[in-house]
VEXMARRO-120889 format. One record per residue: y, x, z of N, C-alpha, C, O in turn; residue in three letters. Coordinates in steps of 0.1 Angstrom, whole numbers, plus 5000, padded with zeros to 4 digits. Last residue first. Example, Ala and Ser with C-alpha at 12.3 -4.5 7.8 and 13.67 -1.06 7.14 Angstrom:
% residues 2
497851285071498951375071500051295079501151345080SER
494351325078495551235078496751325078496751425085ALA
//
This chain:
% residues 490
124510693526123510783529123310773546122410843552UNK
126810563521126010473524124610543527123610473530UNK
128210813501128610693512127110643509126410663498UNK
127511143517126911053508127610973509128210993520UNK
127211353533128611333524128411203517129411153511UNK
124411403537125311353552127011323548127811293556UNK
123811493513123311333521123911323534123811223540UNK
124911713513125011633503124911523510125811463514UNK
124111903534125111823532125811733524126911683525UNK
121011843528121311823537122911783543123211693551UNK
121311993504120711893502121011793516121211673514UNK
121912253515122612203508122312013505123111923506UNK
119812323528121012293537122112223527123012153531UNK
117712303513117512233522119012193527119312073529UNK
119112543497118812433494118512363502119512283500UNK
118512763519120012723514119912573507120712483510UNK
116112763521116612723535117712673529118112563531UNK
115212853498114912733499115612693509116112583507UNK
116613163496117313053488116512903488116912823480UNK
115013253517116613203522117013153509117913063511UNK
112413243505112913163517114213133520114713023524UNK
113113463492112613313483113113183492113713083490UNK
113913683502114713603492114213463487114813373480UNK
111813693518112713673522113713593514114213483516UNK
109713803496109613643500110713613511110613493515UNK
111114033488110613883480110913773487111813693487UNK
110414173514111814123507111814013498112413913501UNK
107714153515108414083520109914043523110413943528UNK
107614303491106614203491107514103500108014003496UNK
108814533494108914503486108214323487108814243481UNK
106614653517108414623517109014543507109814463512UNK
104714673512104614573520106214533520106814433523UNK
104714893490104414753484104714643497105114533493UNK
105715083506106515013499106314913495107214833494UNK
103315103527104615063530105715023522106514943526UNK
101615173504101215053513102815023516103414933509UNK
102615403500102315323490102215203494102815123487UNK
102215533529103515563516103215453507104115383509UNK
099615533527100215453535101815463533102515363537UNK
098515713507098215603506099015533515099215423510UNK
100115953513100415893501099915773503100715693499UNK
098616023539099716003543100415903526101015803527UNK
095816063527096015923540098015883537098515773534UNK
096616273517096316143506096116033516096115923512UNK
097016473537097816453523097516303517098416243514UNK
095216413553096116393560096616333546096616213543UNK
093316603536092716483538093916383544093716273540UNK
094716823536094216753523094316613529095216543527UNK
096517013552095616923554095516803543096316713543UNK
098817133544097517213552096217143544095417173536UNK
100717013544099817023529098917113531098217163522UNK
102417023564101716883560100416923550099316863550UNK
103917283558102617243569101817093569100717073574UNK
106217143546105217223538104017263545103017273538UNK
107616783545107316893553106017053547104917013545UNK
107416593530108716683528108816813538109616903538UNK
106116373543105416453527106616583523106516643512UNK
107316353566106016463566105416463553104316523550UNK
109416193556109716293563108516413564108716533563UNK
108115983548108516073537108916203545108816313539UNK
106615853566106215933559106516003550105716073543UNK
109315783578108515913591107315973582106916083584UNK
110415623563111115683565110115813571110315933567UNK
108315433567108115473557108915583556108415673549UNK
109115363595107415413591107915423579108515513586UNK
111315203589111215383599110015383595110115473586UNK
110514993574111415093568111815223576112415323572UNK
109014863596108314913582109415023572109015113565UNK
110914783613110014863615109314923604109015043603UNK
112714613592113314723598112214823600112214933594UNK
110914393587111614463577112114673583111814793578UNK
110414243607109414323602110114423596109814543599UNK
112714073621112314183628111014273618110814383623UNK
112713893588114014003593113514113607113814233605UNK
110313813596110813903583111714003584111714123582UNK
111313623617110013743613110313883604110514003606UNK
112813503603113413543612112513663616112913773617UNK
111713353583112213403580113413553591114213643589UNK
109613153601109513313589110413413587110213533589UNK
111912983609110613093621110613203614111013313617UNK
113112903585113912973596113013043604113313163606UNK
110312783577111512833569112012933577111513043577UNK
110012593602108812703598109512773588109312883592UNK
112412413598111712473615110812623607111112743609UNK
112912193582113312363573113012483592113512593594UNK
112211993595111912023581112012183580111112263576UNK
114411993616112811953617112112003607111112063612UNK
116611993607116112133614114712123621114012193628UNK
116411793593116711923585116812013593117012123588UNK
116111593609115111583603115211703596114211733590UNK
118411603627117511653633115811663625114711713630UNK
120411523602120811643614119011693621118411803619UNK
119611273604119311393591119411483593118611573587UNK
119911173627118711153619118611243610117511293608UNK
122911193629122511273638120911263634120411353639UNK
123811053605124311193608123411243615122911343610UNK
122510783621122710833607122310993597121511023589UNK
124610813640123210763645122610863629122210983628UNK
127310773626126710913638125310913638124711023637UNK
127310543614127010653608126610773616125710863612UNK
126410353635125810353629125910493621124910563622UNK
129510363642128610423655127010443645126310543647UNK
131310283622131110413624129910493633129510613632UNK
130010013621129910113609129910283616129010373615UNK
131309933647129909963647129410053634128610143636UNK
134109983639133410053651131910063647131410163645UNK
134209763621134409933617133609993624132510053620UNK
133709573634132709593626132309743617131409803612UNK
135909553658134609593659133409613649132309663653UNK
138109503635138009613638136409683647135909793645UNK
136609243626137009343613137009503623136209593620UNK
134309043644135509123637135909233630135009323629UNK
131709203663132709063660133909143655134409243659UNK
128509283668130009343657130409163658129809063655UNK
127209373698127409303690128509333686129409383692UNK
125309703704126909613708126609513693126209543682UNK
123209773706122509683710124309603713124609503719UNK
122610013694122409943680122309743690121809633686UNK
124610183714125010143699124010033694124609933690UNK
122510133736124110083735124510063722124709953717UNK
120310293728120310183730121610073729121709973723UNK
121510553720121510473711121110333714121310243706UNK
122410693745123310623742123010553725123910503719UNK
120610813757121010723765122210663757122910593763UNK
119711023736118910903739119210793744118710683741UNK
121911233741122011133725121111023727121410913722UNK
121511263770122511203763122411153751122811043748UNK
118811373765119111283774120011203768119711103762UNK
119411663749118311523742118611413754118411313747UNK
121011773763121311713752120711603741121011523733UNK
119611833787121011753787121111673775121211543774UNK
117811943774116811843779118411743778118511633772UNK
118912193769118912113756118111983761117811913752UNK
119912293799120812233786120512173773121412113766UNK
117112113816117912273811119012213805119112093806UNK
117111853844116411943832117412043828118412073836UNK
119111583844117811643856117111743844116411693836UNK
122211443845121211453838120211583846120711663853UNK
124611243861123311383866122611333854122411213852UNK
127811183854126811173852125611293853125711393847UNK
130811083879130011203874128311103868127910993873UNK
134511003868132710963869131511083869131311173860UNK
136211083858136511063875135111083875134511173880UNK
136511083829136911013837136810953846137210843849UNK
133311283837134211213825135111103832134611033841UNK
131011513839132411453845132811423836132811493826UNK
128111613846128411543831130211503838129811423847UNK
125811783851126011723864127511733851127811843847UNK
121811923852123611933846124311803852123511723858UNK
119812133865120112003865121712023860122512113863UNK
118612383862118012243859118212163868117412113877UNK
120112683850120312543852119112453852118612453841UNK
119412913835119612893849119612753852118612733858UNK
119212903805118512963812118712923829117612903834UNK
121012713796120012693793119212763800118212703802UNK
123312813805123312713813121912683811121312633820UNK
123713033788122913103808122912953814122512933825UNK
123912943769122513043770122513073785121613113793UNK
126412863767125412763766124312853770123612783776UNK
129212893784128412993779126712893779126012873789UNK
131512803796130912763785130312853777130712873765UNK
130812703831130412803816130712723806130312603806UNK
130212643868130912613853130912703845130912813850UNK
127912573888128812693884129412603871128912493866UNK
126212643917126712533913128012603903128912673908UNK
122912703935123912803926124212653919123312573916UNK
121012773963121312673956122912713950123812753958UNK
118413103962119812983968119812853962118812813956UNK
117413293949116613173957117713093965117513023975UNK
117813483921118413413932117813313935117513233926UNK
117213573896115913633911116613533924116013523935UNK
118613453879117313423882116413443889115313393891UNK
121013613888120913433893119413393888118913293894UNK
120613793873120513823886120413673895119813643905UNK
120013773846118913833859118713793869117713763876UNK
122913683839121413633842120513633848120013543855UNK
123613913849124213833855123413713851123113633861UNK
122714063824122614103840122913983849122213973859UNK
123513963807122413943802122113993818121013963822UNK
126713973808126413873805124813823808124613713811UNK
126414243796127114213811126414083816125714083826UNK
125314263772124614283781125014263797124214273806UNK
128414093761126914043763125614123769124714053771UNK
131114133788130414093772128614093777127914093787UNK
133013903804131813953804131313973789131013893780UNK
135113743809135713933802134513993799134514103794UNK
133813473818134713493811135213673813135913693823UNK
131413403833130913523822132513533811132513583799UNK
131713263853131613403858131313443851130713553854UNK
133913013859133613063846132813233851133613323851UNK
133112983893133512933881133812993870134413093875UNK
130512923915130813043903132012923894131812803891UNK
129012943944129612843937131012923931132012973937UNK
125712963961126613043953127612903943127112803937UNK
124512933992125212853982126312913976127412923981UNK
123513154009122513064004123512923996122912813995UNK
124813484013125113344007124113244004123913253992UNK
125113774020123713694019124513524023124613464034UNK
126713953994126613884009125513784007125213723997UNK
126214033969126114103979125314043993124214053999UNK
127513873950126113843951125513933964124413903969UNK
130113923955129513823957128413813963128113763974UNK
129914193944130314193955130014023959129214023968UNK
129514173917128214233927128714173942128014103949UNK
131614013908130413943911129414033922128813993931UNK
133114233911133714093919132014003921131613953931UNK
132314383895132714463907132614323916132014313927UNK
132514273870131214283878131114343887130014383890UNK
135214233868134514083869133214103872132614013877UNK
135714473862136514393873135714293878135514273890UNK
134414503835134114583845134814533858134114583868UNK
136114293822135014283821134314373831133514303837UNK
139114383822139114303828137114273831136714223842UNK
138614763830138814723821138314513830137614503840UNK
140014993859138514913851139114833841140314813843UNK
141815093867142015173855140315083849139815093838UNK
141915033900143114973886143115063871144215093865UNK
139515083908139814973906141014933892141014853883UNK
138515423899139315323906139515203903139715203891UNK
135315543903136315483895137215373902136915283909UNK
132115563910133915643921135315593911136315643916UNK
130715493897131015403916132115463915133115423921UNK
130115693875131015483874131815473888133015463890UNK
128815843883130215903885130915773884131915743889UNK
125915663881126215793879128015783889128115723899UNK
126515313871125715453874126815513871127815493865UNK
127114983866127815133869127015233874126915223886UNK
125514763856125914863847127014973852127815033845UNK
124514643880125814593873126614673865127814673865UNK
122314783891122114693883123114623877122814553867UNK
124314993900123415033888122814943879122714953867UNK
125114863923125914863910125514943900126214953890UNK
122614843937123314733929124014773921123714743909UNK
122315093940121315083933121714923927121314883916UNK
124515193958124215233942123615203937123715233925UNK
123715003979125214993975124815073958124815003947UNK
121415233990120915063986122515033976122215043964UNK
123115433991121915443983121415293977121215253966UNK
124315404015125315373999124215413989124615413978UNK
123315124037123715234034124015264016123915184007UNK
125214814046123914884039124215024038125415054037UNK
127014774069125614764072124714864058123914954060UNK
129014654048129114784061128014844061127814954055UNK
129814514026128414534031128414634040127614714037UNK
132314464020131814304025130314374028129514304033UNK
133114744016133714654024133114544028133314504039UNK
131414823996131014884013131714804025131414784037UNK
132314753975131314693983130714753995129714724001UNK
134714903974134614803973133414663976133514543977UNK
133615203975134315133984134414973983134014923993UNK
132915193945132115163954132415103969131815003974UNK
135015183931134215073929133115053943132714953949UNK
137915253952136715303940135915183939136215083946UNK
140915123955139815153957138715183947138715133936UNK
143615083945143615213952142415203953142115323953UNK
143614843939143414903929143315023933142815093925UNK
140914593956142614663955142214743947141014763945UNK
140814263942140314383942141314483943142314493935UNK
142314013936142014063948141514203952141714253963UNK
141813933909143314003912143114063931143914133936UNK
139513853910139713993902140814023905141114143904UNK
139813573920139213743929139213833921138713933926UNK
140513453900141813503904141413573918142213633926UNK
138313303888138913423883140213503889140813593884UNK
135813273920136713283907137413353901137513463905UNK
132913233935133513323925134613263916134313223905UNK
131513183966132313153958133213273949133813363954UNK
128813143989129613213980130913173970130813053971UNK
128513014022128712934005129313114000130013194008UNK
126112884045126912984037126913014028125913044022UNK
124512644064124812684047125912774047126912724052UNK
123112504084122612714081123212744073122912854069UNK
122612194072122412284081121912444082120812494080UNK
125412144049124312094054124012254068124812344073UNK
128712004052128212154047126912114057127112074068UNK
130811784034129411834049129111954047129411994035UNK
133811624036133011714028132011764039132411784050UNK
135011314026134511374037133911494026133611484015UNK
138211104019137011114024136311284030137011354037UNK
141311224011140311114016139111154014139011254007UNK
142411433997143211303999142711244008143511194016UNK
141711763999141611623992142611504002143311524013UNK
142212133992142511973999142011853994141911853981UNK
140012363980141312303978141012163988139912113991UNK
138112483994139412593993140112503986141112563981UNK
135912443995136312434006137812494006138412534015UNK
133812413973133912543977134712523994134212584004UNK
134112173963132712253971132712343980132212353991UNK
136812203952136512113966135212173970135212223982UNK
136012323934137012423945136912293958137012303971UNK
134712203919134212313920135112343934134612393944UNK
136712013912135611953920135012093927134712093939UNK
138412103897138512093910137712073917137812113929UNK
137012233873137012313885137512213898137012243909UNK
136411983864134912073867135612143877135112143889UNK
138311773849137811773870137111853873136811843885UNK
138511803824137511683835137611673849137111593857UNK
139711953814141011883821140111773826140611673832UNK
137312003791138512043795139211963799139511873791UNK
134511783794136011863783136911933792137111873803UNK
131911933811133011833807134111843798134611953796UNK
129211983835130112043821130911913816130511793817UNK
128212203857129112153857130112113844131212163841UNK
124712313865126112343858126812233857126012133857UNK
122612393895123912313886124512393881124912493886UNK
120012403907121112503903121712433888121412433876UNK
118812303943119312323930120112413923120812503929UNK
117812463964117412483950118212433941118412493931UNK
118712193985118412313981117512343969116712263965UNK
121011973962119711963972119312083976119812143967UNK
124311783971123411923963122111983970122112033981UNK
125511483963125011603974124311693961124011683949UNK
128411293959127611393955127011463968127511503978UNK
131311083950129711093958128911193954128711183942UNK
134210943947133611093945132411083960132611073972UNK
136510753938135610733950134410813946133510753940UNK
138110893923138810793932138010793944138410823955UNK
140011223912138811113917139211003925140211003932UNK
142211183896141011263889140511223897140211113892UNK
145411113889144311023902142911123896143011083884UNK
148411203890147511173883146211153893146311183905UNK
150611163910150211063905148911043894148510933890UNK
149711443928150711373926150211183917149511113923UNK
146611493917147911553922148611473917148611433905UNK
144111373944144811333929145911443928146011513939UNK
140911223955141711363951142611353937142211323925UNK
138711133978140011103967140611193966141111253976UNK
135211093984136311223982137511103974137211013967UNK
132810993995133910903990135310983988136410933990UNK
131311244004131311104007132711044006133511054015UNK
129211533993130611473993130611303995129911233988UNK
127411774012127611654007129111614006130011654013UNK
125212064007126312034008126411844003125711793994UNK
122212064014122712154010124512104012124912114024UNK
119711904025120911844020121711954023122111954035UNK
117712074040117412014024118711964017118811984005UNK
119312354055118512214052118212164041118512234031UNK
119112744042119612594049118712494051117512504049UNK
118013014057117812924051118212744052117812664060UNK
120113334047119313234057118913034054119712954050UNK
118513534027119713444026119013314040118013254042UNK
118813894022118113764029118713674031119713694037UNK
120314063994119714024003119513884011120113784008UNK
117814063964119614003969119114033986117914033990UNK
117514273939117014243953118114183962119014253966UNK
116814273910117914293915117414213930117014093930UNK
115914443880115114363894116214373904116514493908UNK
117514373847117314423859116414373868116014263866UNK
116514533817115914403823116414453838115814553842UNK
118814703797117414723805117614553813118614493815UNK
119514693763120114633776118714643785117714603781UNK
119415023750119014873750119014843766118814913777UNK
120115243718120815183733119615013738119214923730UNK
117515373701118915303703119015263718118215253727UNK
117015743702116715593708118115503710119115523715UNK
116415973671117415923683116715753688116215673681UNK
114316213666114616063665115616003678115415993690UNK
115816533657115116433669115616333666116716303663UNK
114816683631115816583636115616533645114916433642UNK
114117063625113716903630115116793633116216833636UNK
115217263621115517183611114817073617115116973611UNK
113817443643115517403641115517323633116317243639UNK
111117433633111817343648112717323644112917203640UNK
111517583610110817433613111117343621111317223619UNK
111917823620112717763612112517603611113417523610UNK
109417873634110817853640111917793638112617733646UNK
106917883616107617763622108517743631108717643637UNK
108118123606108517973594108417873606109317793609UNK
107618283625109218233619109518143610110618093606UNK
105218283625106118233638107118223634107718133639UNK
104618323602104218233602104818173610105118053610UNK
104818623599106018563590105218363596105918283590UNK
103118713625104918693622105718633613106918603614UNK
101318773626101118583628102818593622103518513616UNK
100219033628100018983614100318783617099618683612UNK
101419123655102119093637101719083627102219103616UNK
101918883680101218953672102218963659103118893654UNK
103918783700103718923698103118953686103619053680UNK
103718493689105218533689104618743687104818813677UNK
101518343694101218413684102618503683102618583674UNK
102018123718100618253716100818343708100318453711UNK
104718053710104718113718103318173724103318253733UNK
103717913687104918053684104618103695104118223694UNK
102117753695101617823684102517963687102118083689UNK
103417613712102217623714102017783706101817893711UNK
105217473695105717543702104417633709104717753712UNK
103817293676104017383672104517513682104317623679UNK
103017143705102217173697102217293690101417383691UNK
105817013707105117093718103417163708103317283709UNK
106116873680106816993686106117053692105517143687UNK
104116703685103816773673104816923672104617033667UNK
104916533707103516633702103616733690103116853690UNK
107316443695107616503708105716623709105616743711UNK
106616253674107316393671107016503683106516613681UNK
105216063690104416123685105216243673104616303664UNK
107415983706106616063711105816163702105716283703UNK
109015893683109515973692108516083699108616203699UNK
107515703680107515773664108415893674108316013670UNK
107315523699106715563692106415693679105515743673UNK
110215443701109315513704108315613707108315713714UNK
110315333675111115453676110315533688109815643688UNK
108615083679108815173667109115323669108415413666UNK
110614953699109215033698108715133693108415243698UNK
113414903690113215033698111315123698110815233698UNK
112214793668113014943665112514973675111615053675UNK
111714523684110914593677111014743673110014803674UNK
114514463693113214553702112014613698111314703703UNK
115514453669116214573678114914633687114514753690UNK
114514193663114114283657114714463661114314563655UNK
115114013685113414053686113214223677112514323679UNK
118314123678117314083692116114123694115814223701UNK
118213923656118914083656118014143669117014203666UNK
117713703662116713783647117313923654116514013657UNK
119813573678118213613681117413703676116713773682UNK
121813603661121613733670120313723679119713813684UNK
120513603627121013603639121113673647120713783647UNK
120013773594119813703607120413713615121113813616UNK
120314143586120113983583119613873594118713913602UNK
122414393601121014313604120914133595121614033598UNK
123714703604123914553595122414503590121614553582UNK
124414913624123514863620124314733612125414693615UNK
125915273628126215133628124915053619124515103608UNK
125015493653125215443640125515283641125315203650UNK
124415583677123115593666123715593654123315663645UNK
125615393698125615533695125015573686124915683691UNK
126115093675125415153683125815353681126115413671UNK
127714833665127814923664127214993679127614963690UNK
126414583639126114613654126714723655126314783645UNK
126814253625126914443622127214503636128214473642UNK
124714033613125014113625125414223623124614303618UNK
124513743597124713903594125013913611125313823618UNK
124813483600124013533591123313683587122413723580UNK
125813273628125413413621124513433611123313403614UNK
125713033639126613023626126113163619126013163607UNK
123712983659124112883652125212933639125312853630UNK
124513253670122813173664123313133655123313183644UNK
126613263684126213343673125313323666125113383655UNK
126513053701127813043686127213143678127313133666UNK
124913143718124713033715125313023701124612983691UNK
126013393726125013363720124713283711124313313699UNK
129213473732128913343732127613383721127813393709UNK
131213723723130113733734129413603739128913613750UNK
132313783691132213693704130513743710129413783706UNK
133913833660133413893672133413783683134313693684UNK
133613733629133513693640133213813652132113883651UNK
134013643596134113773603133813713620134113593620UNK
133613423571133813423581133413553591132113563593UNK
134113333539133813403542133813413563134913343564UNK
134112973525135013123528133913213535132713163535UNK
133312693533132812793522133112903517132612943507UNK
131412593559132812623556132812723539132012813538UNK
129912473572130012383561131112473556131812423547UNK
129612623601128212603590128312573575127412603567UNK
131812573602131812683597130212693593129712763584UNK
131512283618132412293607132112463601132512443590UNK
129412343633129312253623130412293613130212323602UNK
130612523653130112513651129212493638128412573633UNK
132712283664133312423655132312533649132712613642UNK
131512133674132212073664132312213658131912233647UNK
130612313699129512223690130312213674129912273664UNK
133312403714132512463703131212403693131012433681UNK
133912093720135012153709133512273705132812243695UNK
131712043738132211983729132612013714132111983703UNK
132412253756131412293747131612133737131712163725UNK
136012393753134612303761133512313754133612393744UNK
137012653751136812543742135912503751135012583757UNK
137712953758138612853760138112703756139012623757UNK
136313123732136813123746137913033746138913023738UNK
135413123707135212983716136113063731136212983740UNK
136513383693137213243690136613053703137112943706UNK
136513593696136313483709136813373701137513273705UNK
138513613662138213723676137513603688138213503689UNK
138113573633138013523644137713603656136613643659UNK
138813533599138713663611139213613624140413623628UNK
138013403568138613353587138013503590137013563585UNK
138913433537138413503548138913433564140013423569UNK
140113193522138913233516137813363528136613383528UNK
141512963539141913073535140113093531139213033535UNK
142612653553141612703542141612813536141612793524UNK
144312583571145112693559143912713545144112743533UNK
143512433589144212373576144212443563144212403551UNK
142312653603141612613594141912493585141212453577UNK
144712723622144312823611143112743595143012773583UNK
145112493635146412563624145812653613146112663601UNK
143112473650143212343637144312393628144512353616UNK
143212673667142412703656142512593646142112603634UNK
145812643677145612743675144412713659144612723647UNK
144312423690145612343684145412503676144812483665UNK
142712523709142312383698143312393681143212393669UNK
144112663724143212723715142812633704142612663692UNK
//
């Protein structure tokens, strides 16, 4: 995928059209990649189920909902606060249609017999039919996902003592130490070809070692998820069958109400295995996981076919979990959400850093400027070295003083972008009832409804302004920001 994407961005083309483009990339590689399309001066198209990538580089969101298609300024956080705000909004503007129907309905059906009400019951007949019902956008529901009872282990959850593990001549561990405490909930992160999964599958108990010892503490039963239990699932079976098998015991009321929480309702459960799409496989495989009462869940990539409200369940669901959960991702938003503690492989070596994914990240840049400003420069090529370790230091000061700086910029502006929308259906709902001829009953309504018509454009107008003012300061900042990190001697 590296090699793939350094071919395309030699090319320098004025449009990149990137499908997943991080799937497959350590997080390393996506950081870099990242940065580089922050700086890139083409156009850039992107579909991905990676949050984290969407923040960091999105400017636009074009969302396609039953409703219609949306094109949102801002990220996919911005997209997010400002969707939930819609849905409110809409709500709201839903019910208070939903009155105003039953109301007129009210009317027709007291006054339907009489005939001096009749040309009035037919205007507002005609009235109903020409209504638009406010449609509700789609939104990912929050699950409560009830695992069952997990028996409870010792405090020393699993141990590894002096593991050697090589294939063939390449050597990945020599002398491998690790326990896992109860509660913890590890992620596992490293470049590519670190050792994450084997070590993962040594946990787990399903690959060999060379030497030393593996413990399983006291009461522990381990879950384990990888990607080649999607090929396990038989395809002659319905979804549901499929967890009736590892849950005999539950009845299929409790069985529907999981895979409701794993987006299959209704007629879903009875779908055959071999007509699911690879993303619907992968939450057959996980329910069924999360099923069995496991007090050590051990996941390797479990958001790879997963798109993003798939993704946002599978959060949930490891955050109602009271186990000890050890997983690999390169999905930065569920390591930031689940994880506190990360657990670093580099050349055999493991490093624990103790905290979320950005505590990881402030750890690591901390533990390693002591070292830089404390190697002595002897010689031409160590003097390079040090030049360059200086420049990162450098890089990484201006880096955190330009998202220090332009912090309240970006907040606003992200505001803005959730305001914008709600204020353009309220203005939309008062033009809808200055266009209505029963509106003009009521005087008083009449000139409420024009004054807040007026309001809403000036407020629209006002904060488009200052949208534009802000994204062309944030752009300067950013510009100014690559200037001095291009600089020499900057």
């Amino acid at each position: 995928m590296r090699v793939e994407l350094a071919k395309l961005l030699l090319l320098r083309p004025d449009v990149l059209l990137l499908d997943e483009p991080t799937n497959h990339l350590d997080l390393d590689a996506c950081i870099w990649f990242e940065r580089y399309l922050e700086g890139y001066g083409g156009a850039v198209l992107v579909t991905s189920h990676d949050r984290a990538f969407l923040n960091r580089v999105a400017t636009r969101v074009l969302a396609f909902e039953p409703t219609g298609v949306i094109l949102h300024r801002g990220n996919y956080d911005s997209f997010m606060l400002a969707r939930e705000k819609e849905i409110t909004a809409r709500q709201a503007a839903a019910e208070r249609q939903e009155r105003e129907i039953k109301r007129q309905q009210r009317f027709i059906d007291r006054f339907r017999a009489k005939n001096t009400k009749a040309s009035q019951v037919q205007s507002r007949i005609k009235q109903l039919e020409k209504v638009e019902r406010i449609a509700m956008p789609r939104a990912t529901r929050k699950i409560h996902f009830s695992f069952p009872r997990q028996p409870r282990g010792g405090r020393d959850i699993i141990t590894l003592k002096h593991v050697f593990k090589a294939y063939d001549d390449n050597v990945v561990y020599r002398d491998l130490n690790l326990v896992l405490n109860r509660g913890d909930r590890v992620a596992l992160v490293g470049a590519n070809g670190a050792g994450k999964t084997t070590l993962l599958r040594i946990l787990a108990g399903v690959l060999p070692f060379e030497g030393g010892e593996r413990e399983l503490g006291y009461n522990v039963t381990t879950g384990y998820y990888a990607q080649y239990q999607l090929e396990l699932l038989k395809e002659e079976n319905d979804v549901l069958t499929e967890l009736q098998q590892v849950a005999p015991e539950e009845p299929e009321e409790r069985l529907r109400q999981i895979l409701g929480a794993f987006l299959f309702s209704g007629d879903d459960v009875r779908k055959k295995i071999g007509v699911l799409s690879g993303g619907e496989k992968a939450r057959v495989a996980l329910a069924k996981m999360l099923t069995q009462p496991a007090n050590l869940l051990l996941m390797d990539e479990p958001t790879n076919h997963l798109d993003i409200p798939s993704r946002e369940v599978l959060t949930d669901a490891l955050e109602a979990y009271r186990g000890t959960v050890c997983f690999i991702t390169h999905d930065r938003t569920l390591i930031q959400q689940i994880a506190n503690k990360i657990i670093e492989i580099k050349d055999g070596e493991l490093q624990i850093y103790y905290g979320n994914y950005e505590s990881y990240l402030y750890q690591k840049e901390a533990s390693l400027r002591p070292k830089q400003e404390a190697t002595p420069v002897s010689g031409s090529g160590s003097k390079q070295a040090g030049q360059q370790r200086q420049q990162k230091l450098v890089e990484a000061e201006l880096r955190n003083r330009y998202y220090r700086e332009s912090a309240h910029i970006r907040r606003r502006i992200a505001e803005i972008e959730a305001e914008l929308p709600r204020l353009e259906i309220r203005l939309k709902e008062t033009e809808s009832l200055m266009a209505n001829q029963e509106h003009y009953r009521d005087s008083s309504r009449v000139v409420e409804n024009i004054e807040q018509h007026r309001k809403l454009k000036e407020d629209i107008r006002l904060l488009t302004g200052e949208w534009e003012r802000l994204s062309g300061e944030a752009e300067q900042m950013k510009r100014e920001f690559d200037q001095a990190g291009d600089s020499p001697g900057k």
